[in-house]
C-alpha positions as CSV (number, residue, x, y, z in Angstrom):
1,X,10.0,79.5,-10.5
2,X,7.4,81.2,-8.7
3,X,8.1,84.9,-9.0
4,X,7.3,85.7,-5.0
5,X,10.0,83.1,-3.7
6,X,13.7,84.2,-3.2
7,X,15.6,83.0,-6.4
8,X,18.1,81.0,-3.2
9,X,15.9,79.2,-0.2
10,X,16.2,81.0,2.8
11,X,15.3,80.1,5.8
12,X,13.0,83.1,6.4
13,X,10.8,82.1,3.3
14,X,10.8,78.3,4.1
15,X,9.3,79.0,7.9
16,X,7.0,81.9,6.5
17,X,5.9,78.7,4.1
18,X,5.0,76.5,6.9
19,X,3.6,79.2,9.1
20,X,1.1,79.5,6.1
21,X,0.9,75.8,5.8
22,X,0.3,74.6,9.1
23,X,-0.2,77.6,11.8
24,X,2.7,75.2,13.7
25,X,2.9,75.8,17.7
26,X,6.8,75.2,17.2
27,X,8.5,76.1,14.3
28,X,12.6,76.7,14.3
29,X,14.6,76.9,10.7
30,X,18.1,76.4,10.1
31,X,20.7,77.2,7.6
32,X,23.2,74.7,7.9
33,X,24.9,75.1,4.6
34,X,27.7,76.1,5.3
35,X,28.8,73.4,7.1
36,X,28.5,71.5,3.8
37,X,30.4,73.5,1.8
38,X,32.2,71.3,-0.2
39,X,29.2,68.8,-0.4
40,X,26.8,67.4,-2.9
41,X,24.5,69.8,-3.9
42,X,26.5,73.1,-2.1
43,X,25.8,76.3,-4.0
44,X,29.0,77.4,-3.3
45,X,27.7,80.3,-1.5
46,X,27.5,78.7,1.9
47,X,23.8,79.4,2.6
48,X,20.4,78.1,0.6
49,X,21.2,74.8,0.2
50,X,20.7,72.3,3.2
51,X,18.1,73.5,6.2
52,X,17.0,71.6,9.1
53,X,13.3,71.8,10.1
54,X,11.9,71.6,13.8
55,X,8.5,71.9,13.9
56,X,4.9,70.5,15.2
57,X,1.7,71.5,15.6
58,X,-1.9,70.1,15.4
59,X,-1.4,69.3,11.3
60,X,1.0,66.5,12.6
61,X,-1.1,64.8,15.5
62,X,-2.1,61.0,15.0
63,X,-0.1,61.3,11.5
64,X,2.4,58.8,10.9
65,X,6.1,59.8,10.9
66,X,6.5,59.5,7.1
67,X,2.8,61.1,6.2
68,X,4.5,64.0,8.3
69,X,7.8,64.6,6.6
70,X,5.5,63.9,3.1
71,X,3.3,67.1,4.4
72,X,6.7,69.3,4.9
73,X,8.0,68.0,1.5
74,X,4.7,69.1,0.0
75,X,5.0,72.3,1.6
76,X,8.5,73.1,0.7
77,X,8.4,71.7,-3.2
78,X,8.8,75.4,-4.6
79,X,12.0,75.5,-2.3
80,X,12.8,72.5,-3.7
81,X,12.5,73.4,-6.8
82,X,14.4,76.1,-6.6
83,X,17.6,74.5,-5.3
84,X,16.5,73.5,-1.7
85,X,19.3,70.1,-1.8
86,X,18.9,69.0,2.0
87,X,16.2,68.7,4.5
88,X,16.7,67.3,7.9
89,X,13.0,67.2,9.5
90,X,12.3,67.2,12.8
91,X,8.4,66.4,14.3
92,X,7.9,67.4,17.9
93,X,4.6,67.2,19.7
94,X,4.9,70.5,21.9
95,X,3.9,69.9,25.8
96,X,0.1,71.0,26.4
């Protein structure tokens, strides 16, 4: 695991990652894991496990919905790594 990364996801680190990834114009990060306590890959800790993703940006325009999530994947694969179980993504194209 990469030293510099929180040995459990948070969701500070993950939108720091895409900030550095993509410069979004909309980013939000959620730790929704403890509302799956209990669930399939739950650390038992409640938090660190399953985040949802809103974000968008000029890295997502004229991309199709799956390259997208790919790009977020890519971007998170350290979080992963380290015990990231669930990711709800969310693309938004913010008004001009």
């Amino acid at each position: 695991m990469d030293p510099h990364l929180p040995a459990i996801p948070s969701a500070e680190a993950l939108a720091a990652a895409l900030n550095a990834a993509f410069a979004p114009t909309v980013l939000q990060v959620l730790d929704e894991s403890a509302a799956h306590a209990g669930h399939a890959g739950a650390n038992g800790l409640g938090y660190g496990t399953h985040f949802r993703v809103r974000i968008g940006g000029p890295a997502f325009a004229g991309r199709s919905r799956v390259v997208q999530h790919r790009l977020v994947y890519d971007a998170l694969r350290p979080f992963i790594d380290a015990g990231l179980h669930a990711l709800a993504i969310e693309i938004v194209n913010p008004a001009p």
